[in-house]
C-alpha positions in Angstrom: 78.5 26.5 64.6 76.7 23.3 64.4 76.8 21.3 61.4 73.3 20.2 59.7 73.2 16.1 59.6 71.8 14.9 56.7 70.8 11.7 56.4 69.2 9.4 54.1 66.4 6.7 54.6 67.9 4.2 52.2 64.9 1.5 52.7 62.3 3.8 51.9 64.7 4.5 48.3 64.8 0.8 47.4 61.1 0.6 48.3 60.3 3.1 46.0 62.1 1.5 43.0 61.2 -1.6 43.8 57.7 -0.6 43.8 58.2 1.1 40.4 59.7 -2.0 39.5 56.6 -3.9 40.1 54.3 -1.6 38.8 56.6 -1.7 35.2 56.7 -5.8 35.2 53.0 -5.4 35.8 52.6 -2.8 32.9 54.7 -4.9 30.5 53.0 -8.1 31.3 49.0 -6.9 30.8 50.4 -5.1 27.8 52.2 -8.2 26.3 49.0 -9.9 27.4 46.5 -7.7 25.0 48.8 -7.6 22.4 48.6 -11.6 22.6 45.0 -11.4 22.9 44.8 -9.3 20.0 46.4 -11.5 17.6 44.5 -14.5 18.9 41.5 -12.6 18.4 42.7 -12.0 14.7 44.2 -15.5 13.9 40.3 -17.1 15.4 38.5 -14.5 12.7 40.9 -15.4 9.8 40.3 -19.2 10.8 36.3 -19.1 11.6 36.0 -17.1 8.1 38.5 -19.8 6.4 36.9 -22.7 8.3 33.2 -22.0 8.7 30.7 -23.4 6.8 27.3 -22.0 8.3 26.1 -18.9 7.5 24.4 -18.6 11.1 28.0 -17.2 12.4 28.9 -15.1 9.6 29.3 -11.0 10.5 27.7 -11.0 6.6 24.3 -12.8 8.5 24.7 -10.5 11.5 25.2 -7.6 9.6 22.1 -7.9 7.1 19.9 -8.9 10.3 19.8 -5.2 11.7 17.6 -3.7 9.2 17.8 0.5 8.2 14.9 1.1 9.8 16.7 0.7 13.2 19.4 2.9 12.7 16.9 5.4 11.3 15.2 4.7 15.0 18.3 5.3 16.8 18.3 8.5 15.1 14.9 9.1 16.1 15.4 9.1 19.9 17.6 12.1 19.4 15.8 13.8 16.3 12.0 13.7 17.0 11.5 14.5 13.3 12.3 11.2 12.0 9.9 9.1 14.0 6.8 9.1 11.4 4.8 6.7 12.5 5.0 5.5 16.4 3.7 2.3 15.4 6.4 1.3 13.6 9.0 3.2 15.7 11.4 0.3 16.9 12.0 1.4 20.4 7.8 1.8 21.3 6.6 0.4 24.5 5.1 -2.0 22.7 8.0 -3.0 20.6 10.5 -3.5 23.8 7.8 -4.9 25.7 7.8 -7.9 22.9 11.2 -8.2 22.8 11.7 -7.9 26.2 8.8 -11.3 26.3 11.0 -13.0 24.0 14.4 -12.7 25.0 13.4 -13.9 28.1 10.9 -16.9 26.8 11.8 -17.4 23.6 7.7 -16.9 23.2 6.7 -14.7 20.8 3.5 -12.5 21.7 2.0 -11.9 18.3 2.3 -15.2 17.7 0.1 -18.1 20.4 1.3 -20.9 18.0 4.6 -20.2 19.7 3.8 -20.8 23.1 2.7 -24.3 22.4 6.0 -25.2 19.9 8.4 -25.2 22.7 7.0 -28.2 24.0 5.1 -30.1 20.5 8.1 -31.4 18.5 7.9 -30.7 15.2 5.8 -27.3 16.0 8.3 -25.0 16.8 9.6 -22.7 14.2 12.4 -22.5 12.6 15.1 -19.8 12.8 16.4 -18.0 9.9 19.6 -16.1 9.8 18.9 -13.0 7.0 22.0 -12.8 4.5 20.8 -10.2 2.6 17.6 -7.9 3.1 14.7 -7.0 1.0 14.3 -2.8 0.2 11.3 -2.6 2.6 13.7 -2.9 5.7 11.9 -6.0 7.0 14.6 -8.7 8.4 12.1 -10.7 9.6 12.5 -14.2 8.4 10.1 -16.6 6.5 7.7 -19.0 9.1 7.4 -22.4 8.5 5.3 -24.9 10.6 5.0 -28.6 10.4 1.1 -29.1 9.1 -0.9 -30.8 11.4 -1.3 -34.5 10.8 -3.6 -35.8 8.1 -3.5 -31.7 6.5 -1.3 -32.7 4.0 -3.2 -36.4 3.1 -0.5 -38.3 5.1 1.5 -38.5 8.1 4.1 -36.9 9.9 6.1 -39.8 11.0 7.1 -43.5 10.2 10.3 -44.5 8.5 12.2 -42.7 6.1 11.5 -44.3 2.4 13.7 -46.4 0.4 15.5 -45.3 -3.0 12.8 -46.7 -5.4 9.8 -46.4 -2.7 8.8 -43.1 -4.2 7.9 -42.7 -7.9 9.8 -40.5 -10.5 7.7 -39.1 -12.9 8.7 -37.8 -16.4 8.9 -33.9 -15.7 7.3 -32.7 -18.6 8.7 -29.8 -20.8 6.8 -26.4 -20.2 4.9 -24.9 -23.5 5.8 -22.0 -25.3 4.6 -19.7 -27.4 7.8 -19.0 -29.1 11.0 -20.6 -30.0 13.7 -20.1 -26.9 15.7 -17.3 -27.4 18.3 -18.8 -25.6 20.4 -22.1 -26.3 17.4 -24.0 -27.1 18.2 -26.5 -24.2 15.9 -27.3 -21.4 18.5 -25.7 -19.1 16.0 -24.6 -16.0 14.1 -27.1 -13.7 11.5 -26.4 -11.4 9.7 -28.6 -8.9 7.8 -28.3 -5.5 9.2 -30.4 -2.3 6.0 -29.4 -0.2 3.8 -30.2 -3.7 0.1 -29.3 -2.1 0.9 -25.7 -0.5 -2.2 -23.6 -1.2 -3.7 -20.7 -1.4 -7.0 -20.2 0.5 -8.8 -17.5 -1.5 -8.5 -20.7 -4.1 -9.9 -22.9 -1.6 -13.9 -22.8 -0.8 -15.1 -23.0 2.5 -11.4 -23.0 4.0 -10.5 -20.1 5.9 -7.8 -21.8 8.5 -4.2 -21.3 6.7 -2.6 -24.3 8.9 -5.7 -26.3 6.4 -4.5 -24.4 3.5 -3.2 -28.2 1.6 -5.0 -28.9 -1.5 -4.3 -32.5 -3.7 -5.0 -30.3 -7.0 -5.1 -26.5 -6.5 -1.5 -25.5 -5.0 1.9 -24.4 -5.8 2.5 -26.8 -8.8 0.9 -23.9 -10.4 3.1 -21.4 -9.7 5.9 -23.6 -10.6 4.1 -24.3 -14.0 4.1 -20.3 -14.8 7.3 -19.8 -14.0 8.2 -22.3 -16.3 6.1 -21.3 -18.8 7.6 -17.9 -18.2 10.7 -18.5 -18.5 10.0 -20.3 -21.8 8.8 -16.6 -22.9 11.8 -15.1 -21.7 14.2 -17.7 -23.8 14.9 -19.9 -21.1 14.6 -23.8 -22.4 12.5 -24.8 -18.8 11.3 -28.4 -17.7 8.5 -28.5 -15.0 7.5 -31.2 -12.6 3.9 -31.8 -11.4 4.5 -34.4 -8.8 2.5 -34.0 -6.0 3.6 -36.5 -3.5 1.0 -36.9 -1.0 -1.0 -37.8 -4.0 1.6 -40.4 -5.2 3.4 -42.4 -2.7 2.1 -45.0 -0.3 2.1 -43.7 3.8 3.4 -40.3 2.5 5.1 -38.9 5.4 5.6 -34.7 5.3 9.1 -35.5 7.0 10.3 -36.6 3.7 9.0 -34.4 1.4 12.9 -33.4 0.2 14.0 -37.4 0.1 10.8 -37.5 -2.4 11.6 -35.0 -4.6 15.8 -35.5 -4.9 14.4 -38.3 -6.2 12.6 -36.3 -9.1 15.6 -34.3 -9.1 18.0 -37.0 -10.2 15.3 -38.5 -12.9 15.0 -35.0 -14.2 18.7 -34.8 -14.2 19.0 -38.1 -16.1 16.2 -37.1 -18.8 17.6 -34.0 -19.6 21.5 -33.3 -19.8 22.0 -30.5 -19.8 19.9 -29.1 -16.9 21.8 -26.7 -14.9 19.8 -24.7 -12.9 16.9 -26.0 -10.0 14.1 -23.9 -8.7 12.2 -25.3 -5.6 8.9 -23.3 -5.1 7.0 -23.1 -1.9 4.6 -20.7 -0.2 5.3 -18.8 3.3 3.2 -19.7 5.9 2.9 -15.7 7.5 0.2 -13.6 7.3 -1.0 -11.4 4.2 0.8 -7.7 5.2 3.5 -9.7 5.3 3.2 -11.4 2.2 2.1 -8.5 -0.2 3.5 -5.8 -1.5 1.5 -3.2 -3.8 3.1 -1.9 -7.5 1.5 0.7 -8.7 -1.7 0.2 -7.9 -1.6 -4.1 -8.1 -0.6 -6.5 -5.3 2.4 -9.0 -5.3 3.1 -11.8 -3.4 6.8 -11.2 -1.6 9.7 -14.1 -2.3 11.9 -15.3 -0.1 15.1 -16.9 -0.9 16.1 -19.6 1.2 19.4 -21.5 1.6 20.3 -24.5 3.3 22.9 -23.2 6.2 23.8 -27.2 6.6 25.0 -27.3 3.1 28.8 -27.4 3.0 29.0 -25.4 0.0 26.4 -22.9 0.7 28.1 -20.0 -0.2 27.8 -21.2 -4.1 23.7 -21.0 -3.7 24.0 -17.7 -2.1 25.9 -16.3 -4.8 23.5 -17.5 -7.2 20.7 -16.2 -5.4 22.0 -12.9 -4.9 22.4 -12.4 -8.8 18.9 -12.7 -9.2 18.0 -11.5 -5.9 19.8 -8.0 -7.4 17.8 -8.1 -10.8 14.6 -8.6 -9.4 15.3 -5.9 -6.4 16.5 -3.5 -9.4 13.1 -4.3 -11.9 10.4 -4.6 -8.6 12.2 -2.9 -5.3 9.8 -4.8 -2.5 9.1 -7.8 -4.2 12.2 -9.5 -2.8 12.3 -10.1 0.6 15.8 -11.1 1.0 17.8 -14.5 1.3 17.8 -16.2 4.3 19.5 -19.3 5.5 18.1 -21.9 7.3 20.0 -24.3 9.5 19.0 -26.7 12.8 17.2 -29.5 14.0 14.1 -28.4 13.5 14.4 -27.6 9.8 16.0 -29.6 6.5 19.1 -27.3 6.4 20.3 -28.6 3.0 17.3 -28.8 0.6 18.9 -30.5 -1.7 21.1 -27.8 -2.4 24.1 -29.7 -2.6 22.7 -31.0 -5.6 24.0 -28.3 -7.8 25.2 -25.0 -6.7 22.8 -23.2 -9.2 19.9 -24.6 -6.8 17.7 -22.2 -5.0 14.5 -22.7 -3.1 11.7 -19.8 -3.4 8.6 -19.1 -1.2 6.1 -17.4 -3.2 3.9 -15.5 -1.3 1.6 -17.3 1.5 -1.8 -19.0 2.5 -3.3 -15.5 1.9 -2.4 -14.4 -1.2 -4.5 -15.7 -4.3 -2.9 -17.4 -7.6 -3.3 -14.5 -9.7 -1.1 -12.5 -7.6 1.8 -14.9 -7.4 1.3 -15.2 -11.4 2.2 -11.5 -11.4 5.0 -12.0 -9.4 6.4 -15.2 -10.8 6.3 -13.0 -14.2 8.5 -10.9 -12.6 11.0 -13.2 -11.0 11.0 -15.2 -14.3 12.2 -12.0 -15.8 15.5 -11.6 -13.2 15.9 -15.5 -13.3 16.4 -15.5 -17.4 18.8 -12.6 -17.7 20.6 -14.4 -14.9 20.9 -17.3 -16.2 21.2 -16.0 -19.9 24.3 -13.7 -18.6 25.7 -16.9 -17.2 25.2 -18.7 -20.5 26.9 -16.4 -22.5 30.0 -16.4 -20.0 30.0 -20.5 -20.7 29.4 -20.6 -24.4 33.2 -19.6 -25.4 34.5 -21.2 -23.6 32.8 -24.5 -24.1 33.6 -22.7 -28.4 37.1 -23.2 -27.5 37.4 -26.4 -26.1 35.4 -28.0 -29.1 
């Protein structure tokens, strides 16, 4: 009987658990490697959130740019109910045709002045990174183009102006028809950096909106109503009617904000106890843009804009918001969001680091008329003064308790 040899192949053993020893290291090592890159991950988003001071990189920016209407469009492409109107449906031909234009070019279709700004400095537009949306949807930020030399009654370059090169007048208190209801102090300020915005249904004869600059009819007037309305609404309120161009010797647009921190600082030093600052300016878009209907009467649309370059930008945006809310909650529409603003091609502070109850509001644009901005600024003077009344009641026991 022969006996069965059995023999085993030894190598081939150790190969096999040497190969499962590779295959383990291997394992160990990409998994200690995730698990590193994982925590890094978390320790850079605890630091950029700690550290950062532009609202550009903030998820809250990225977040509030993707507007309801999208996700409802997403939606759409699966549930053919939901597209209404394939106009406005985000993901048209037409729609990814334009973006597809711009992501590639950076040129915008619907707009020729864009084609031109990548190469005239001081032309392009600037960028806007949407904090927090308007009801309507629309994440699309305010436009803003440099006017076209001699628009404005001055320049567009030069040197930048010297402390005491550009005159400070007196702001003047707005009227009212009433004793404040408030604190009786002249609390609110309100002025206009970019002084001879206008509207071109006020202007005769002008029908070009990079033309609409007048030396008298502009957005001083809008600023005056609001402060006038906030007088109504108990709010002590001084207004400034500088208009630069007008004032100061080889005015150069460039400097518009070095002009009026100047006003702000004499307006500061002639009244105390001035706490909050209002800068109003027009958009430059066009009207459907601008306008929003109430039942049955047109508004012009705000924006609210924040300097991104400010340090301390999240202070402005805080204040903003409040009234931001209020005015969404008493006119849904009217409000078009706050946006920040940050670059080389824009300001980026706006003299925001004055005081963190500073805010700088477009009102509407070349299109709309004065009489609708005067309905909106009755508005917005409404959400402003319970803002700032809620705030003053917050303050006054405490200041109670200190005297």
């Amino acid at each position: 009987m022969k006996r069965n040899a059995v023999t085993f192949n030894l190598s081939k053993i150790r190969q096999t658990f040497q190969s499962a020893g590779v295959i383990g290291k291997t394992t160990i090592s990409l998994s200690l490697f995730t698990l590193c890159l994982f925590i890094l991950l978390g320790v850079g988003s605890m630091l950029q959130s700690k550290l950062s001071t532009s609202p550009v990189s903030s998820m809250k920016g990225l977040a509030a740019s993707v507007s309801n209407q999208f996700f409802l469009d997403m939606l759409g492409l699966e549930v053919p109910h939901l597209r209404n109107d394939s106009r406005k449906f985000t993901f048209s031909q037409q729609n990814m045709m334009s973006f597809a234009v711009r992501f590639l070019t950076d040129v915008n279709p619907g707009d020729p002045k864009s084609l031109i700004a990548q190469e005239v400095p001081g032309l392009k537009a600037d960028k806007s990174t949407v904090l927090r949306s308007g009801k309507d949807g629309d994440a699309s930020g305010p436009v803003e183009y440099t006017p076209a030399e001699g628009a404005v009654n001055g320049t567009t370059g030069g040197t930048a102006p010297e402390a005491s090169s550009a005159p400070s007048p007196a702001p003047s208190q707005a009227p009212a028809d009433q004793k404040p209801k408030g604190p009786g102090r002249n609390i609110a300020f309100i002025y206009q950096s970019h002084s001879n915005e206008s509207f071109l249904p006020e202007l005769k004869g002008v029908t070009d909106p990079d033309k609409a600059y007048d030396a008298k009819t502009n957005v001083t007037m809008v600023g005056k109503k609001l402060a006038e309305a906030l007088e109504k609404e108990g709010v002590g309120a001084v207004h400034s009617d500088a208009i630069y161009p007008n004032m100061i010797k080889d005015f150069k647009y460039a400097y518009s904000y070095k002009y009026s921190l100047q006003t702000l600082e004499a307006a500061a030093n002639a009244h105390p106890d001035l706490k909050f600052f209002f800068d109003i300016h027009r958009d430059s878009q066009e009207r459907k843009r601008t306008t929003v209907t109430l039942n049955g009467k047109d508004y012009a649309q705000v924006y609210f804009i924040l300097g991104g370059d400010n340090p301390k930008w999240k202070e402005n945006e805080a204040f903003a918001g409040k009234i931001h809310e209020v005015l969404e909650a008493k006119a849904p529409g009217v409000s078009k969001g706050i946006h920040a603003k940050t670059g080389h091609e824009v300001n980026g502070v706006y003299n925001q680091n004055f005081s963190p109850n500073s805010v700088l509001i477009e009102v509407g644009g070349p299109y709309n008329s004065l009489e609708e901005c005067y309905r909106t600024v009755e508005l917005l003077a409404k959400a402003v003064s319970e803002v700032i009344l809620d705030a003053e009641k917050v303050t006054a026991p405490a200041q109670g308790k200190k005297s």
